[in-house]
PAZA-156233 format. One record per residue (C-alpha): x, y, z negated. Coordinates in pm, 1 decimal. Example, Ala and Ser with C-alpha at 12.3 -4.5 7.8 and 13.67 -1.06 7.14 Angstrom:
       c1       c2       c3
   1230.0   -450.0   -780.0
   1367.0   -106.0   -714.0
END
This chain:
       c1       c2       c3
  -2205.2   1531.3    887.8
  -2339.5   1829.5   1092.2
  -2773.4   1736.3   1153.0
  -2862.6   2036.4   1333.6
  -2859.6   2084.0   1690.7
  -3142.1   1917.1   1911.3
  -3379.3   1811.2   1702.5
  -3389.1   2169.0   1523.9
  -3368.1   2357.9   1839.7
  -3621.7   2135.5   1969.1
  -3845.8   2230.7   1634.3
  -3793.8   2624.2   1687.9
  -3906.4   2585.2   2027.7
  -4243.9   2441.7   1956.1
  -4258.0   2702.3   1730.9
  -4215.8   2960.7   1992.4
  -4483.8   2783.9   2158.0
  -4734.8   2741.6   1875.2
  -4856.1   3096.6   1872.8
  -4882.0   3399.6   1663.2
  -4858.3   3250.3   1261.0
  -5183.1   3493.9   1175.6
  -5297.3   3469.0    852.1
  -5121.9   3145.8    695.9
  -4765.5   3327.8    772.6
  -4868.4   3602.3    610.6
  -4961.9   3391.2    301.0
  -4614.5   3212.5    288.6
  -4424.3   3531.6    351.9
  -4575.6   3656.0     -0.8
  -4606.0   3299.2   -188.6
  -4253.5   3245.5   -121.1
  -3897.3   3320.4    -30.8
  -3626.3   3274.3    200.1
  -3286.8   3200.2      0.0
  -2913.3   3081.1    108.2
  -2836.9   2615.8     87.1
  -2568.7   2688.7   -179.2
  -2266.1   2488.2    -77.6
  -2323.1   2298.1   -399.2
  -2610.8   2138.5   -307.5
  -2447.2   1864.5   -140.3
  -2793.5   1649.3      5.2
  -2852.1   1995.3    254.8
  -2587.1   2169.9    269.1
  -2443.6   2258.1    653.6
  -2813.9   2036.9    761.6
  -2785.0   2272.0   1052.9
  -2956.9   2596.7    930.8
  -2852.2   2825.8    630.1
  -3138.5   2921.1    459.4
  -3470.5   2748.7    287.7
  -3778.8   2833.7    165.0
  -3860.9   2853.1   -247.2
  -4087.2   2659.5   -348.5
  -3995.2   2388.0   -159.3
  -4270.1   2118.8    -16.8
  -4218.9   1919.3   -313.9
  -4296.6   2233.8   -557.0
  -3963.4   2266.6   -704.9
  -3992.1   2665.1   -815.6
  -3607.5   2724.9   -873.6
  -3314.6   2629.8   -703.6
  -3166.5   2489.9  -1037.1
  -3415.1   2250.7  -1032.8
  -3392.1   2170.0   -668.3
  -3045.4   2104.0   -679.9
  -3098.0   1860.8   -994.0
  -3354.0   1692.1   -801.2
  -3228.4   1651.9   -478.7
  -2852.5   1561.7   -612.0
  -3062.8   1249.8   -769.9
  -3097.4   1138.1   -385.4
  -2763.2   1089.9   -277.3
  -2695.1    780.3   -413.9
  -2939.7    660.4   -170.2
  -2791.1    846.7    147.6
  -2479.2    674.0     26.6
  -2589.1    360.1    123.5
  -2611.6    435.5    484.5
  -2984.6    279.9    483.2
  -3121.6    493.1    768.1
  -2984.1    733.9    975.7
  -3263.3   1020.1    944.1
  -3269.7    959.7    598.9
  -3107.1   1305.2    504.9
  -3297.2   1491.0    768.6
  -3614.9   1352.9    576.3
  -3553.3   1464.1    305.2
  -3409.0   1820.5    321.0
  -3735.7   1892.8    552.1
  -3870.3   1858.0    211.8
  -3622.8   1988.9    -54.3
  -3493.5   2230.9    169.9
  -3753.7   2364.0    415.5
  -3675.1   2589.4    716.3
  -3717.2   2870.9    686.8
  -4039.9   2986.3    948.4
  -4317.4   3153.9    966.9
  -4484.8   2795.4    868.1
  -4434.4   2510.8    678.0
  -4306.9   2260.9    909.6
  -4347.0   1871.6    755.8
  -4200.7   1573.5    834.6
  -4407.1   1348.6   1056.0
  -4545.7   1059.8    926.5
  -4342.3    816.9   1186.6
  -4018.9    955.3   1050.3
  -4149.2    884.6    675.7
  -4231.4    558.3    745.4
  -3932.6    504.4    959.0
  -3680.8    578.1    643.0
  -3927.6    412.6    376.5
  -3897.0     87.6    592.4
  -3549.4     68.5    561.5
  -3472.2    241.1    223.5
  -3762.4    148.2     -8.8
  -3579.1   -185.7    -31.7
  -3276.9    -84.2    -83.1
  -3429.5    157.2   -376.6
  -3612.9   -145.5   -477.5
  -3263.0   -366.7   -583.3
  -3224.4   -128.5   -848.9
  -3578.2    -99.0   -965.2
  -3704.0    170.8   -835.8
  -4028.8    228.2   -609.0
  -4069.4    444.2   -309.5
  -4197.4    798.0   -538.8
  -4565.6    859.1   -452.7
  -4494.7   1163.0   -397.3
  -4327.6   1061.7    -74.1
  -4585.0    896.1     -8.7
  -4635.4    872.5    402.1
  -5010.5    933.3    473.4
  -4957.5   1296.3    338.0
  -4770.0   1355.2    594.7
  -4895.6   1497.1    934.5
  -4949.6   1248.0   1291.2
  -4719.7   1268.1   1512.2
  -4957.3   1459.9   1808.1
  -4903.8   1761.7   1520.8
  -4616.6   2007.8   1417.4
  -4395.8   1847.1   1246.1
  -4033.8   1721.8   1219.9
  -3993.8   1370.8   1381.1
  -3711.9   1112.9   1389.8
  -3415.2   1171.1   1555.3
  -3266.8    833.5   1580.5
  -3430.6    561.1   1804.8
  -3701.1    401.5   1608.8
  -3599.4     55.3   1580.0
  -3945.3   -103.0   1688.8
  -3858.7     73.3   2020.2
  -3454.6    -92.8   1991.3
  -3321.5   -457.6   2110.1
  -3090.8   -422.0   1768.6
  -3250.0   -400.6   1452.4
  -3241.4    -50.4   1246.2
  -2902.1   -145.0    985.2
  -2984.8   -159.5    651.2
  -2732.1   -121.3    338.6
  -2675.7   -428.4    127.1
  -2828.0   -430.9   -241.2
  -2477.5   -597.6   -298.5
  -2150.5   -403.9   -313.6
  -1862.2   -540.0   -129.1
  -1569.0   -424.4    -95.8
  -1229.8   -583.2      0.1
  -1080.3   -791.6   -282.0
   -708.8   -786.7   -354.3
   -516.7  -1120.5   -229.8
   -391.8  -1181.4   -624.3
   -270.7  -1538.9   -629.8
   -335.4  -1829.0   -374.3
   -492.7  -2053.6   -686.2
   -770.6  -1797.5   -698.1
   -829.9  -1747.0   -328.8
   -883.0  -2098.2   -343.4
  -1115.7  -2158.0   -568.0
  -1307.3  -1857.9   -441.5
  -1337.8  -2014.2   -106.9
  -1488.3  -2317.8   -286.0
  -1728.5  -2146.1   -440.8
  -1904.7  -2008.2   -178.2
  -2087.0  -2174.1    157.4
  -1893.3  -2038.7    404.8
  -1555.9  -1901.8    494.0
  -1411.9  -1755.8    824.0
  -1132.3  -1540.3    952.0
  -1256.2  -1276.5   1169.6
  -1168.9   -976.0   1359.8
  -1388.5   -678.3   1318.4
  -1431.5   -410.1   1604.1
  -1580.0    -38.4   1526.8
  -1811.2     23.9   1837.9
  -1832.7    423.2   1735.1
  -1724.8    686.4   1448.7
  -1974.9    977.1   1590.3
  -2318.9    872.1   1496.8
  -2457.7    888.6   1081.0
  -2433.5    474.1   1051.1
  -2104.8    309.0   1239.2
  -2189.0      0.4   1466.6
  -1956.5   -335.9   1402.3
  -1904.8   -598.4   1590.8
  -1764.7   -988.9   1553.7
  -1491.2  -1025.0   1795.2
  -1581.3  -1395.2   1949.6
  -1231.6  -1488.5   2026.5
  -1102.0  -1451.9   1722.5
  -1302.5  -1681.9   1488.9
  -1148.3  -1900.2   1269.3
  -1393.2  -2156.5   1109.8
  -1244.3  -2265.0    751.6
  -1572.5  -2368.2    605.3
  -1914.7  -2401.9    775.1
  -2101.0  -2530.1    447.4
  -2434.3  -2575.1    576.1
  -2400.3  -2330.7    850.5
  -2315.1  -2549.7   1213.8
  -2000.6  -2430.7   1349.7
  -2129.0  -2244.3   1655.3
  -2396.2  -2087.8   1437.3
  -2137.7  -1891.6   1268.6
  -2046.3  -1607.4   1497.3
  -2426.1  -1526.3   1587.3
  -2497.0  -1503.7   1188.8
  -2212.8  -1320.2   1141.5
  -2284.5  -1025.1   1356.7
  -2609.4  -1050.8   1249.6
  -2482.4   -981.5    903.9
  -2280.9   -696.8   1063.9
  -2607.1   -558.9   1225.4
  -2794.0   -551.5    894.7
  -2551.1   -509.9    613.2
  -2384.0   -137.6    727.3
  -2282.9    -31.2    373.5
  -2086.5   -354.5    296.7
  -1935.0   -390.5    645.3
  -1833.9     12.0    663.2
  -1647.6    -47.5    334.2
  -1432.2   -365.6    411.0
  -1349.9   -140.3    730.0
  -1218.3    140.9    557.4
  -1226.7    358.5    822.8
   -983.8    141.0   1069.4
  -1135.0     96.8   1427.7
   -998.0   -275.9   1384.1
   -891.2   -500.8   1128.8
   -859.1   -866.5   1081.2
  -1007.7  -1021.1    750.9
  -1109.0  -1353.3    569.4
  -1484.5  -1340.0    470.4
  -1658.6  -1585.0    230.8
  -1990.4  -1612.3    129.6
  -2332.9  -1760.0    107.6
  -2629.5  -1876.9    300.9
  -2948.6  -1674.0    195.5
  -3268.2  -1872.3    402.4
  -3253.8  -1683.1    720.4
  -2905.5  -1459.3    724.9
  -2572.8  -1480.2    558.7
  -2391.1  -1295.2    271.5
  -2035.1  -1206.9    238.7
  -1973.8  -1233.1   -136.0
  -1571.2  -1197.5    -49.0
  -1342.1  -1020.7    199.9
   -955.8  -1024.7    186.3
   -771.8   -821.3    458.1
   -523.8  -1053.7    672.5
   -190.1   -833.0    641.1
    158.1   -944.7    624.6
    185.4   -813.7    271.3
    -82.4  -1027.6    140.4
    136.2  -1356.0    126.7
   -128.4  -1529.4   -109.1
   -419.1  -1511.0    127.0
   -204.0  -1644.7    396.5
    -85.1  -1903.3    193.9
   -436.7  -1981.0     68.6
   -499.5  -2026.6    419.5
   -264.3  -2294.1    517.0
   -294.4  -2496.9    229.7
   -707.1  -2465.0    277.9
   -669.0  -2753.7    545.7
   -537.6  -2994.3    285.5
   -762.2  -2864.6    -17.3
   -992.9  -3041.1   -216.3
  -1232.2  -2837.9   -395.2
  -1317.4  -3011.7   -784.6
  -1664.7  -3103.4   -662.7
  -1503.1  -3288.9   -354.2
  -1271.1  -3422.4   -618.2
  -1498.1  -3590.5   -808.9
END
């Protein structure tokens, strides 16, 4: 998606107001150049300006090597774990192209090491010193800040992606479904709503009239729909890909309880095709798992 527009309109015109660039500009002007984003480097490509600056801030000499680098970083923008996350980092692997070298500010930094050093973290690896925040300028400076609402400054938490993939499972037969509801805490039918498709991470949320309690494990019953949207506040990557890009959908989610929030190990889309899940359904009333067997 297209990140230009305010905030880098709102950069150029602090520039304008910053003064002549004297002797530092004429320093940068010979130290480095200006060259075209190729289209093939996907992290900055269309960021809302067309050229950077070589070296970039992160001393990457050659735009071979700054394409290798940055490409390295998309995994993590794929996981939807903050929203300024790829403005961050092209102010650093692809720098506008001024008369100065305009950094990040520290409060954006932090902002998207908050929420994506843990996500980085679930597959072992640390936030890179060389990101590392205080070498980044205060916020009273020039500098690039956030453009999303900080979330200390928010009534809803920032979403964060899910160290756990989840996608929807296919309905393959109703013995399965079965024991797969068994093996987790929990398990509820649900309709999810899509609040908006414009902004970087989609908003969900639990439709209240249509829950369906099939197992409340240790969960209370009218616990469930609060935890549930909670987990649809936090968990953006695994919600966004049960959704598929429908602005509605009805589903079966199972899962378990994880100290203070849930996790949806499970998610089966209710369709007419899928006769097994609906099946699975009816005959959950009746079911007896092997440990309630015994």
């Amino acid at each position: 998606s297209r990140l230009g527009g305010p905030w880098l309109l709102g950069l150029l015109a602090c520039l304008l107001l910053w003064g002549s660039p004297g002797v530092w500009a004429s320093y940068l002007r010979r130290s480095s150049s200006c060259m075209p984003i190729p289209h093939h480097m996907a992290l900055c490509y269309d960021i809302g300006y067309s050229e950077m600056r070589i070296p970039n801030l992160l001393e990457h000499e050659t735009m071979t090597e700054v394409i290798q680098q940055s490409s390295s970083w998309l995994p993590l923008l794929a996981r939807e774990c903050h929203p300024d996350a790829r403005i961050f980092l092209c102010s650093l692997f692809a720098p506008i192209c001024l008369d100065r070298l305009i950094y990040p500010c520290r409060s954006l930094c932090e902002s998207v090491k908050r929420s994506c050093a843990p996500v980085m973290a679930c597959y072992g690896y640390p936030w890179p010193e060389i990101l590392n925040c205080n070498k980044f300028p205060a916020d009273h400076e020039l500098c690039i800040a956030a453009v999303s609402m900080d979330e200390n400054s928010s009534s809803r938490r920032m979403p964060r992606a899910s160290c756990k993939d989840c996608e929807l499972e296919e309905a393959s037969t109703t013995r399965e479904i079965l024991e797969s509801l068994c093996a987790n805490d929990f398990a509820v039918k649900i309709r999810i709503l899509r609040k908006n498709i414009t902004t970087t991470i989609s908003d969900f949320d639990l439709d209240p009239s249509k829950v369906e309690v099939l197992k409340h494990g240790p969960l209370l019953r009218t616990e469930i729909p609060a935890r549930l949207q909670q987990w649809l506040d936090i968990d953006a990557t695994c919600a966004h890909n049960i959704m598929r890009g429908t602005h509605a959908g009805v589903f079966v989610v199972s899962g378990e309880v994880q100290s203070d929030k849930v996790v949806v190990n499970k998610a089966y889309a209710w369709q007419k095709r899928n006769r097994n899940l609906h099946q699975a359904v009816r005959r959950w009333k009746h079911h007896r798992c092997p440990e309630q067997a015994g």
